[in-house]
Residue frames relative to the residue before (quaternion, step in Angstrom):
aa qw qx qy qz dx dy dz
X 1.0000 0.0000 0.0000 0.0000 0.00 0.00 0.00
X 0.6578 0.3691 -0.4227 0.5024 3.71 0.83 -0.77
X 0.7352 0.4963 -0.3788 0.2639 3.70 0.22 -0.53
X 0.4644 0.5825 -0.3856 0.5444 3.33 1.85 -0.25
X 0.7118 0.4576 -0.3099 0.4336 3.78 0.71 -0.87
X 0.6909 0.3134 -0.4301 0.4894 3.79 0.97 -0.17
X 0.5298 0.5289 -0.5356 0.3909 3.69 0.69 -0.13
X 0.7268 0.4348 -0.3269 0.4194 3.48 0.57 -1.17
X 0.5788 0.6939 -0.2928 0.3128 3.83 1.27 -0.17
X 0.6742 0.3275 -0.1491 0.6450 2.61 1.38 -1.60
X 0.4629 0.6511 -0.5129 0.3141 3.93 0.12 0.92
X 0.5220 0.6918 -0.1373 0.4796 2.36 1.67 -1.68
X 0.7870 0.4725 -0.1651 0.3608 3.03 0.27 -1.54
X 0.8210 0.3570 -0.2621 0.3601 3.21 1.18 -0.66
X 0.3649 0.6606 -0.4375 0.4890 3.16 2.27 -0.15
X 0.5419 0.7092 -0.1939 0.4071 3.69 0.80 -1.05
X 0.6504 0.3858 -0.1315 0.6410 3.85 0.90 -1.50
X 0.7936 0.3198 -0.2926 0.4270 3.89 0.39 -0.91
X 0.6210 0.5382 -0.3775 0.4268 3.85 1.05 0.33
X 0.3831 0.7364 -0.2823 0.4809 2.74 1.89 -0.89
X 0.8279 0.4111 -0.0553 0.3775 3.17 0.01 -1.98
X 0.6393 0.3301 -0.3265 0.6130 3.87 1.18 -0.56
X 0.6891 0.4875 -0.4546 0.2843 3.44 0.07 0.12
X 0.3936 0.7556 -0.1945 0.4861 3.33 2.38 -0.81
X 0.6635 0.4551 -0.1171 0.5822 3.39 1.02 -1.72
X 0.7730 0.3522 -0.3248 0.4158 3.38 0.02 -0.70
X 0.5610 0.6665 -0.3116 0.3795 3.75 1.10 -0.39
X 0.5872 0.6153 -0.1295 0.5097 2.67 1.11 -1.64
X 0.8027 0.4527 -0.1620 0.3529 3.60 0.32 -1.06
X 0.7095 0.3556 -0.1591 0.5872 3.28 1.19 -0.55
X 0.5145 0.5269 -0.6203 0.2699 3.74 0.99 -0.20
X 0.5783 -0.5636 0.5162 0.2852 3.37 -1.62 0.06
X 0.0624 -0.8303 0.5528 0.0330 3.61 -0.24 0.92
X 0.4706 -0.6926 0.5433 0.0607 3.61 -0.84 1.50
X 0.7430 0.3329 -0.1583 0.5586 3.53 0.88 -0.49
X 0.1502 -0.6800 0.6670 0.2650 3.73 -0.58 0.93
X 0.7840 -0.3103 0.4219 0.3333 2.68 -2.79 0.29
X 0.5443 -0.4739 0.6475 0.2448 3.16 -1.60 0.49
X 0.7945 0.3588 0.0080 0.4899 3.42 0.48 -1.58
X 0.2616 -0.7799 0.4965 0.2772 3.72 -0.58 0.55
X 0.6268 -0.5473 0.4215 0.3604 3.47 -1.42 1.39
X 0.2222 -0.7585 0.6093 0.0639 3.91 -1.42 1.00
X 0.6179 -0.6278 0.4416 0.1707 3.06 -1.29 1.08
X 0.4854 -0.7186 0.3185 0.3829 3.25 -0.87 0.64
X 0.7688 0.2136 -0.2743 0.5367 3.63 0.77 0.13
X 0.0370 0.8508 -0.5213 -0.0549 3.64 0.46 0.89
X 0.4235 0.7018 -0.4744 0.3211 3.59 1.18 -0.78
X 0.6606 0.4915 -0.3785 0.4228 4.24 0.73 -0.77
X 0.6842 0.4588 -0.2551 0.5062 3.08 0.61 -1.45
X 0.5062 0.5007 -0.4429 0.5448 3.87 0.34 -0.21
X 0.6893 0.5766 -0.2519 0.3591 3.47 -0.02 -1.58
X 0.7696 0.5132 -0.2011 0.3224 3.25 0.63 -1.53
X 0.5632 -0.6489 0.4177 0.2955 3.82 -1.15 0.69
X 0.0268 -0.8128 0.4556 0.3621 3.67 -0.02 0.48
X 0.5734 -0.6115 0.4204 0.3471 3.51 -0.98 0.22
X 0.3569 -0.7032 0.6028 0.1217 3.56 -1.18 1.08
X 0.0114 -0.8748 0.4842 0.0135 3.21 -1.52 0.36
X 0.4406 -0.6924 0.5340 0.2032 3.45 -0.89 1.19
X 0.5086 -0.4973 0.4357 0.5516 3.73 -1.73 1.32
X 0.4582 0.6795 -0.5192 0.2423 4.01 0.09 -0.90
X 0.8511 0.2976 -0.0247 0.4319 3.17 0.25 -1.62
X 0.6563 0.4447 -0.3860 0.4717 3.55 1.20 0.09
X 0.3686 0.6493 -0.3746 0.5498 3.65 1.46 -0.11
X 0.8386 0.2360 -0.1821 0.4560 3.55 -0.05 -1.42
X 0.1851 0.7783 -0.5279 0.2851 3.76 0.94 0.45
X 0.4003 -0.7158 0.5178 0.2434 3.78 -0.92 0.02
X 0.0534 -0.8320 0.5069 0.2189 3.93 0.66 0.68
X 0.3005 -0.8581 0.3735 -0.1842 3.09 -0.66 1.54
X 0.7263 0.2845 -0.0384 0.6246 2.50 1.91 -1.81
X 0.5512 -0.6162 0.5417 0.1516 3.65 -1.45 1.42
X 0.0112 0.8225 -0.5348 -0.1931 3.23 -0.69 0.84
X 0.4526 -0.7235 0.4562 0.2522 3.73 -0.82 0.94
X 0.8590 0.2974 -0.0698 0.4110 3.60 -1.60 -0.30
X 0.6787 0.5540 -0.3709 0.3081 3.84 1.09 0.36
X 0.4674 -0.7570 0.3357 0.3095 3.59 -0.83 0.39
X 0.3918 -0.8169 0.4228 0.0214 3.55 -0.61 1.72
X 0.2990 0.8480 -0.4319 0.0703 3.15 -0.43 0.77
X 0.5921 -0.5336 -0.0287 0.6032 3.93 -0.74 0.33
X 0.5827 0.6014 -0.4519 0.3077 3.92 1.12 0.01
X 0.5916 -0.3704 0.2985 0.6509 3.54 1.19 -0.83
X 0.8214 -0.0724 0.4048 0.3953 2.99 -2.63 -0.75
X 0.1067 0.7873 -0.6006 0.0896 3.22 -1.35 1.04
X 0.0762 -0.7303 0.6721 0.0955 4.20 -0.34 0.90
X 0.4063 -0.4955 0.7676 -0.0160 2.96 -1.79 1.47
X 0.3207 0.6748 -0.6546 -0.1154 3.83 -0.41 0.08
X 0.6452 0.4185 -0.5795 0.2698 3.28 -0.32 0.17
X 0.4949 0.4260 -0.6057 0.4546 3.95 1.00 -0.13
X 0.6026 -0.6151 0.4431 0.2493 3.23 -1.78 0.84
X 0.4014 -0.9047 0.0876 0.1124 3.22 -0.80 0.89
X 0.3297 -0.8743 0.2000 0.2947 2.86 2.72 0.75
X 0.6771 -0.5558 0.2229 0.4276 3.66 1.05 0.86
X 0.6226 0.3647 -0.5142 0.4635 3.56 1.22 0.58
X 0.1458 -0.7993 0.5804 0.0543 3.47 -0.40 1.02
X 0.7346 -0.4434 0.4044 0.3166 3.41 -1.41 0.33
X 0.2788 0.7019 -0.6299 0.1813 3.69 -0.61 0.25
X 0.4398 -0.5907 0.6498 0.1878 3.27 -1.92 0.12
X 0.2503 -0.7774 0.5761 0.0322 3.85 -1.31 0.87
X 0.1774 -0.8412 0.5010 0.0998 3.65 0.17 1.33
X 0.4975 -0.7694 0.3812 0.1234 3.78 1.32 0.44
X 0.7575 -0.1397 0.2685 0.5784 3.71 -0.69 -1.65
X 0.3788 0.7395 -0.4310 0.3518 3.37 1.40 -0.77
X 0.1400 0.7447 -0.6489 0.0688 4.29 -0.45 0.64
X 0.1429 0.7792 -0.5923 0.1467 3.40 -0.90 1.52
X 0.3307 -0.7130 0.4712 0.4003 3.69 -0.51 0.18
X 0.8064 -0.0182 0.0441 0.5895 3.79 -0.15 -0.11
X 0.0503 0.7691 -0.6351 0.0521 3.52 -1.33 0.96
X 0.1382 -0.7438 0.6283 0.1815 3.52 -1.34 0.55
X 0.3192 -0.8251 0.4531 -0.1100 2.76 -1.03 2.07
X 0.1528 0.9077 -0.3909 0.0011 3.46 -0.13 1.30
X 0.5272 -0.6035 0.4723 0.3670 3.74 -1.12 0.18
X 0.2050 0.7447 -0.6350 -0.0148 3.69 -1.22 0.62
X 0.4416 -0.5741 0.5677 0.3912 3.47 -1.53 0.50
X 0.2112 -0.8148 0.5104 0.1760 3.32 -0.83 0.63
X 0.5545 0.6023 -0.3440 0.4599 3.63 1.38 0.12
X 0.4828 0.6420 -0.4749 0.3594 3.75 1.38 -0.44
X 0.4621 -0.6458 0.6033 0.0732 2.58 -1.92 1.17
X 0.6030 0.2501 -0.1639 0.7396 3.35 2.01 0.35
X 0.4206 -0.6655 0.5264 0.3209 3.36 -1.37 0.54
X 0.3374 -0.7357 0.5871 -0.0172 3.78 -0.63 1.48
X 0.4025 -0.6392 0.6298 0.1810 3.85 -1.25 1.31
X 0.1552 0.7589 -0.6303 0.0510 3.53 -0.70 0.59
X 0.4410 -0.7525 0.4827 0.0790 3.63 -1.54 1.32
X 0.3901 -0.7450 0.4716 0.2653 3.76 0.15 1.45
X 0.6238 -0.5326 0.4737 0.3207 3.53 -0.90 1.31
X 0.3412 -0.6197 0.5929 0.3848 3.92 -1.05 0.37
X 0.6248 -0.6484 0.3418 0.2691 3.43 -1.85 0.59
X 0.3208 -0.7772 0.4853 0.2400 3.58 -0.32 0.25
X 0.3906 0.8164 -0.2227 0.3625 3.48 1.54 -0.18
X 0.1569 0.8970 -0.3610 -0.2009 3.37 0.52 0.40
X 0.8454 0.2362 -0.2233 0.4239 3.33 -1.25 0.81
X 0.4200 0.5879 -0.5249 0.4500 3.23 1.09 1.59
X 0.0164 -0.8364 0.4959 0.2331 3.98 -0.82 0.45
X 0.2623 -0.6080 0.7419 -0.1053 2.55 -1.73 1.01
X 0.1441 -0.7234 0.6621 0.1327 3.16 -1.70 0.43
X 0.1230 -0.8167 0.4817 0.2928 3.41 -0.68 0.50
X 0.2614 -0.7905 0.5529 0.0330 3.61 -1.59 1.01
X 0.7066 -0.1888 -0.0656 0.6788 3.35 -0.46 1.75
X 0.8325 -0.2050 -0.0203 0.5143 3.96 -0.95 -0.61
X 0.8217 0.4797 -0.2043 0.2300 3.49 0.95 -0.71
X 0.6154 -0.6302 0.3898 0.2688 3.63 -0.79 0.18
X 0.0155 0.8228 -0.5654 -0.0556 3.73 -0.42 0.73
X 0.0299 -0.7782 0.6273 -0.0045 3.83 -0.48 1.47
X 0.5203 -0.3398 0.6636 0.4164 3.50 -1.72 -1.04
X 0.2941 -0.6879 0.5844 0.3143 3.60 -0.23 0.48
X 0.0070 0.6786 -0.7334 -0.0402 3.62 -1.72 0.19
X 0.8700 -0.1820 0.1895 0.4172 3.50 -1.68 0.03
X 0.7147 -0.2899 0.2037 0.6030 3.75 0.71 -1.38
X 0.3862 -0.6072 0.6811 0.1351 3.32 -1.61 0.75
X 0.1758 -0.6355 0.7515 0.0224 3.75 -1.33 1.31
X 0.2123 -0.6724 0.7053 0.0736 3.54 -1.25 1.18
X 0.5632 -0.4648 0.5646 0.3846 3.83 -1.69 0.42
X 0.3613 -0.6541 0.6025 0.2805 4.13 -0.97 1.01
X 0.8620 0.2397 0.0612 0.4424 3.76 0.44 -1.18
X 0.6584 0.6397 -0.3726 0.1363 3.44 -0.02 -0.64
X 0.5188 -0.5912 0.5802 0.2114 3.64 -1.90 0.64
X 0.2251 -0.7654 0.5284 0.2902 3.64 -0.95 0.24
X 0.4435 -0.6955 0.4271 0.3704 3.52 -0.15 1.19
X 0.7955 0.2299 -0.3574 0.4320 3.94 -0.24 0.29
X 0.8180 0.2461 -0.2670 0.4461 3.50 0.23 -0.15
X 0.3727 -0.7924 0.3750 0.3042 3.53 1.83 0.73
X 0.4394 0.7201 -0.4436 0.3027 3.93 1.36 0.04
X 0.4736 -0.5869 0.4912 0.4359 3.64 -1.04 0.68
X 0.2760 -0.6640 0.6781 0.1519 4.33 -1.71 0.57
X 0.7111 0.3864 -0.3311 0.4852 3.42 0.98 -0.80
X 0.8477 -0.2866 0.2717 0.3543 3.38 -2.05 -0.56
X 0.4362 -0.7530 0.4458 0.2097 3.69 -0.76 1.31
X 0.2355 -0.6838 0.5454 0.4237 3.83 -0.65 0.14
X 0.6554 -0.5738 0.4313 0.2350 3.14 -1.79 1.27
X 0.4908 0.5272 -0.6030 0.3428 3.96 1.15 -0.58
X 0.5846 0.6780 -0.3771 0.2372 3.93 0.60 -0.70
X 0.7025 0.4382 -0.1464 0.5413 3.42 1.37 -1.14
X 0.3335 0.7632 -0.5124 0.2092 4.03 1.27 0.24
X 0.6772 0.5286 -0.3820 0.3407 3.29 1.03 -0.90
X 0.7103 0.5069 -0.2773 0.4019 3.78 1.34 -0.44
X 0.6279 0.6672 -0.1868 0.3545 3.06 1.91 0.06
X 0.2616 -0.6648 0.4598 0.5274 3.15 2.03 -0.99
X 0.7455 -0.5272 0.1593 0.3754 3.57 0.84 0.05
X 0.4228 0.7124 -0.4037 0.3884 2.96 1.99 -0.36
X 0.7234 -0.4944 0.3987 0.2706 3.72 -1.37 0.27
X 0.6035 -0.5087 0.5313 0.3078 3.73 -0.24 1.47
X 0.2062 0.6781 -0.7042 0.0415 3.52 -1.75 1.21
X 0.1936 -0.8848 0.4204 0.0545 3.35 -0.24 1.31
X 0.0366 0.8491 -0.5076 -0.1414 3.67 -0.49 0.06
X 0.1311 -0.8084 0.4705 0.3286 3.27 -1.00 0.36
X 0.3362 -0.8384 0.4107 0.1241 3.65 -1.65 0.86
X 0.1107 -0.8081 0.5543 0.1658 3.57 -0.06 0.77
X 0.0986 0.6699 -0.7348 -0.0398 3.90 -1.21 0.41
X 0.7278 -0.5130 0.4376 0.1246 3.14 -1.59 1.43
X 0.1179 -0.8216 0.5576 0.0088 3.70 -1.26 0.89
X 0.0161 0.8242 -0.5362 0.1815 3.06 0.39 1.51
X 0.9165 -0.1362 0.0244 0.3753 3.29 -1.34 0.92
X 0.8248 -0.3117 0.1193 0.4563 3.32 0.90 1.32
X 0.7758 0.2323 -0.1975 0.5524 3.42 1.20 -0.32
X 0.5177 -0.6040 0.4345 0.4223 3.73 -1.41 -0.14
X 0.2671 -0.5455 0.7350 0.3014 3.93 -0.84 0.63
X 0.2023 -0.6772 0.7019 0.0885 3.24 -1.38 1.11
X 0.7113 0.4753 -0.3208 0.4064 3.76 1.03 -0.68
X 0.4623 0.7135 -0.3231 0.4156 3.57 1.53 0.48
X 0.3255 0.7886 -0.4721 0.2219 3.05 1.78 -1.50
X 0.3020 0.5668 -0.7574 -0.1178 2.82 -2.59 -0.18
X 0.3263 -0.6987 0.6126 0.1734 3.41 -1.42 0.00
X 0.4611 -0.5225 0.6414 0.3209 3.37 -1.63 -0.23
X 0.5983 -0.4259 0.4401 0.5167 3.54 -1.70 -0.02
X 0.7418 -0.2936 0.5165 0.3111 2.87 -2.10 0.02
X 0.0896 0.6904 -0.7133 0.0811 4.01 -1.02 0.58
X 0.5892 -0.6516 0.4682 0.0945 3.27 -1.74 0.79
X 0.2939 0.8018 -0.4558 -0.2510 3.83 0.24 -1.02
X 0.0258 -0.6893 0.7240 0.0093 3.52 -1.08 0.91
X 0.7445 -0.5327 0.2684 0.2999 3.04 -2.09 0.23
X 0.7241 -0.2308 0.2388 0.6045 3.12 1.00 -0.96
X 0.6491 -0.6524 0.3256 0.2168 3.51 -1.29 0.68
X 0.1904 -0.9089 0.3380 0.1528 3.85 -0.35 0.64
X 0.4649 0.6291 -0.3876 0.4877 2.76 1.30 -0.32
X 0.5065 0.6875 -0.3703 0.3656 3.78 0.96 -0.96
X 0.8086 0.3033 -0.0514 0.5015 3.24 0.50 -1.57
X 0.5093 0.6425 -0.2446 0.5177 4.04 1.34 -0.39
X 0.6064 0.6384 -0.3568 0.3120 3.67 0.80 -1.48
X 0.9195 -0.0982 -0.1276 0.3586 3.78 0.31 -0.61
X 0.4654 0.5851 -0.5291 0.4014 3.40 0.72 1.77
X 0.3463 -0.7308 0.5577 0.1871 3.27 -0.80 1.27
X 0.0184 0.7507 -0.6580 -0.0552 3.31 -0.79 0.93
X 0.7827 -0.4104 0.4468 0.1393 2.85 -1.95 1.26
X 0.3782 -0.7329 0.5579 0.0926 3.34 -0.62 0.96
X 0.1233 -0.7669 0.5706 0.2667 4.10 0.16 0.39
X 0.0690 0.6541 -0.7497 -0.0739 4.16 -0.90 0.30
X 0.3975 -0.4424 0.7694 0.2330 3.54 -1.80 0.84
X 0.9090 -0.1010 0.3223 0.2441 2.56 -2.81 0.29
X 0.7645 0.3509 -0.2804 0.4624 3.89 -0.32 -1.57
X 0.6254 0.6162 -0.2465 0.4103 3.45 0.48 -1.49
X 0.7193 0.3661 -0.2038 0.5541 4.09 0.74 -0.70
X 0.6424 0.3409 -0.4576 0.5117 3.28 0.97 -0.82
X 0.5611 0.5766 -0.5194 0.2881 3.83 0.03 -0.59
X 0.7198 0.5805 -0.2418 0.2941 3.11 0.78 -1.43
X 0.4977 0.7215 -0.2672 0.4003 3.14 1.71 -1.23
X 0.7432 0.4497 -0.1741 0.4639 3.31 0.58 -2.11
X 0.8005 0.0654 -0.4356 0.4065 3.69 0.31 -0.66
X 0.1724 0.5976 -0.6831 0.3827 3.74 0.05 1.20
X 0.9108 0.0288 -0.1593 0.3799 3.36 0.02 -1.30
X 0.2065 0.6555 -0.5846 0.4311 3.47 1.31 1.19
X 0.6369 0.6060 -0.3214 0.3519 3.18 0.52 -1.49
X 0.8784 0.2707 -0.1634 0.3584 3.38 0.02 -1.79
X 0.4587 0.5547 -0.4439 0.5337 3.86 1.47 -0.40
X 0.6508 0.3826 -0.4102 0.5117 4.16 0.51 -0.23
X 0.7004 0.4014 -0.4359 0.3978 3.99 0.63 -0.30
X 0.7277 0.4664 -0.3107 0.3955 3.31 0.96 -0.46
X 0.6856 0.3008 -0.3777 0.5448 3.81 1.60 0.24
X 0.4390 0.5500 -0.4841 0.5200 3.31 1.10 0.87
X 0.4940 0.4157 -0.3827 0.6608 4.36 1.47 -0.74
X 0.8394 0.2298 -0.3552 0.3413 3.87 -0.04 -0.89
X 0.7302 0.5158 -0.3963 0.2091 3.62 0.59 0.59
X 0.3580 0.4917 -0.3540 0.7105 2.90 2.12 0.31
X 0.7438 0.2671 -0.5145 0.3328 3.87 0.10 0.64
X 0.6205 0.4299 -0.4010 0.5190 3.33 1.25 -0.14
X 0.4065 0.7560 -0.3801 0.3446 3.58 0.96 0.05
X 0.6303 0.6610 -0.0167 0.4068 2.91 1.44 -1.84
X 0.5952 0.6487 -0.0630 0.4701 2.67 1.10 -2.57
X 0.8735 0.2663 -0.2037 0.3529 3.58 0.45 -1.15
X 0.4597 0.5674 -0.4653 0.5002 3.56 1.64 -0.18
X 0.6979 0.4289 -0.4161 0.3948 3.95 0.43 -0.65
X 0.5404 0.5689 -0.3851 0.4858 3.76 1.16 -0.54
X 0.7433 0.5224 -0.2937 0.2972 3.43 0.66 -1.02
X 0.5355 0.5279 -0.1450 0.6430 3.15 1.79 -1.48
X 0.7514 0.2785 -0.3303 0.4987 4.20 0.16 -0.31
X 0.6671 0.3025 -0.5242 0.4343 4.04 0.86 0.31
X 0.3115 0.7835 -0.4346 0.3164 3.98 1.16 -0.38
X 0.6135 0.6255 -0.1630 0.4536 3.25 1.55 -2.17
X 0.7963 0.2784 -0.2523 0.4741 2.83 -0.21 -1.70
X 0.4790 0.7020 -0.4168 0.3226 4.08 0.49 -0.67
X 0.6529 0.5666 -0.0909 0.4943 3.49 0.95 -1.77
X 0.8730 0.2230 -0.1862 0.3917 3.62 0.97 -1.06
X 0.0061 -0.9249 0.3546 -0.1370 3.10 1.87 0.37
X 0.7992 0.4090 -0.1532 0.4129 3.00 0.09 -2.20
X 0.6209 0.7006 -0.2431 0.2540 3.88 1.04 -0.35
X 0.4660 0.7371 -0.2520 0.4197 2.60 2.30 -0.50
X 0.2808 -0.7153 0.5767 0.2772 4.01 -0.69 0.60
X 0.6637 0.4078 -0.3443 0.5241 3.78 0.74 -1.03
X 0.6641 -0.5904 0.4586 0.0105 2.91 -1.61 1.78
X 0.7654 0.4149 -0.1914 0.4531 3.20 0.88 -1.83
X 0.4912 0.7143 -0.1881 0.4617 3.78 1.73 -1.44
X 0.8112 0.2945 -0.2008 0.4636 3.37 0.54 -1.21
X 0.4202 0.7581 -0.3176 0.3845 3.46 1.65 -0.63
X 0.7417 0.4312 -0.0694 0.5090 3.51 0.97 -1.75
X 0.6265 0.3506 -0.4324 0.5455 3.67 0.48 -0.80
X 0.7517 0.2755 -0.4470 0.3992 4.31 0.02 -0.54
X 0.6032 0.3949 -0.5368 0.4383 3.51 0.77 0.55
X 0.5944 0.4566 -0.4225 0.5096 3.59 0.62 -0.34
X 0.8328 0.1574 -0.2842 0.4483 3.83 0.08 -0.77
X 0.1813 0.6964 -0.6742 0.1659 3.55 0.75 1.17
X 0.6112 -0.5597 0.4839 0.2810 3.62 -1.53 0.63
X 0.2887 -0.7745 0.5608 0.0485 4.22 0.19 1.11
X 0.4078 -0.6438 0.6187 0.1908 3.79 -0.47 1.13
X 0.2342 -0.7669 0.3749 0.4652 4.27 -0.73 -0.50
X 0.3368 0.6624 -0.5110 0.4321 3.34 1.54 0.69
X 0.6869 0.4829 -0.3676 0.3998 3.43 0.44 -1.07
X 0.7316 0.4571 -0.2776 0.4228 3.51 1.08 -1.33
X 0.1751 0.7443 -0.4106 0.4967 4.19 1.59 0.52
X 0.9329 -0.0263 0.1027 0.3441 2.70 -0.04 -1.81
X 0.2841 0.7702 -0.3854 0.4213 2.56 0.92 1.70
């Protein structure tokens, strides 16, 4: 009888230790965790996806890509897609939407698609929580689903390096100066390797820091002008008004001379009425008719 009571104890005891323990696990798993991973969650067989060649790519061949993937949470306009990351990002973060698109596993990378060279870029970390993925060299290998939210901004706390999306003023030198276009490229993982002839991409998108016009829109600023600039202004000021005031005095002498013209006509007409010889002599030399050569050379 006692040995029946410690067998049936030490079941107990161990039914007891193994509820213990699955309830531990299951706690653990489902608490809610305010702080993401340092470290992205790994797949259960990463050793392939490591293993595997990733596929490289010419601007040629990223151009003629199929854009497949939707990008979310960016600003549209009549030039394209634009990210603002430093404006804050009020919980609608950036991310990408693979739609009808159905693939089992993909590695999802960033490129500049304007380089005049082919440029290493580091896929933004996910913001997604509680999806794995593993990342390989720059890019990211997940299960695909509905959409994918990337970090807009952010700093890793030990290596003080940016995780999230880079601004494009950084990549001018690979551009000739033209404005940074970035795209992102997902190609399928199928049976251990990448299908490169699966590829696709998303549209083209900009990133800058943040918008100016936003913060610009209602302050009048002050034009600065140097020295030359004021004097110019000065002179045609008083260009201006020295032309209205011989533009008032030539419409009075204008006048001036139609009434002269119209008061010798008169005296011309009554000429012949004169009795004094010498009188009438002088006014038809004085109101003789004057050629305007003659008056030249005068």
């Amino acid at each position: 009888m006692f040995q029946l009571y410690s067998e049936n104890q030490t079941m107990d005891t161990a039914i007891t230790r193994s509820r213990d323990d699955s309830e531990s696990e299951w706690s653990s798993e489902d608490e809610w965790e305010d702080s993401e991973p340092s470290e992205p969650l790994q797949t259960r067989n990463p050793t392939k996806i490591e293993d595997a060649l990733v596929p490289s790519w010419t601007q040629d061949k990223l151009e003629s890509l199929p854009i497949q993937l939707t990008l979310i949470n960016y600003v549209k306009d009549e030039t394209g897609y634009a990210l603002f990351r430093c404006e804050p990002a009020n919980k609608c973060y950036p991310g990408i939407a693979f739609g009808t698109t159905s693939v089992g596993q993909v590695h999802l990378t960033v490129h500049l698609l304007n380089s005049t060279s082919h440029v290493q870029m580091r896929t933004p970390d996910i913001k997604t929580k509680r999806l794995p993925h593993t990342r390989v060299q720059n890019g990211l290998v997940f299960g695909t689903k509905g959409s994918i939210h990337f970090k807009k901004k952010c700093l890793d706390k030990q290596t003080k390096k940016d995780i999230a999306f880079e601004l494009g003023k950084s990549y001018l030198s690979h551009t000739g100066g033209i404005t940074p276009q970035f795209v992102f490229v997902a190609v399928p993982f199928e049976n251990g390797s990448y299908v490169k002839s699966k590829a696709f991409r998303s549209p083209a998108f900009r990133v800058f820091s943040k918008r100016q016009e936003r913060f610009l829109e209602h302050i009048q600023k002050r034009q600065k002008k140097n020295v030359e600039i004021e004097k110019l202004d000065t002179d045609i000021l008083d260009a201006e008004t020295t032309l209205r005031c011989l533009a008032q005095e030539l419409q009075r002498q204008t006048f001036m001379d139609r009434e002269m013209v119209k008061f010798f006509n008169e005296i011309r007409s009554n000429v012949d009425r004169i009795t004094d010889p010498t009188a009438k002599t002088a006014l038809q030399y004085a109101l003789r008719h004057i050629e305007s050569s003659e008056v030249a050379n005068l």
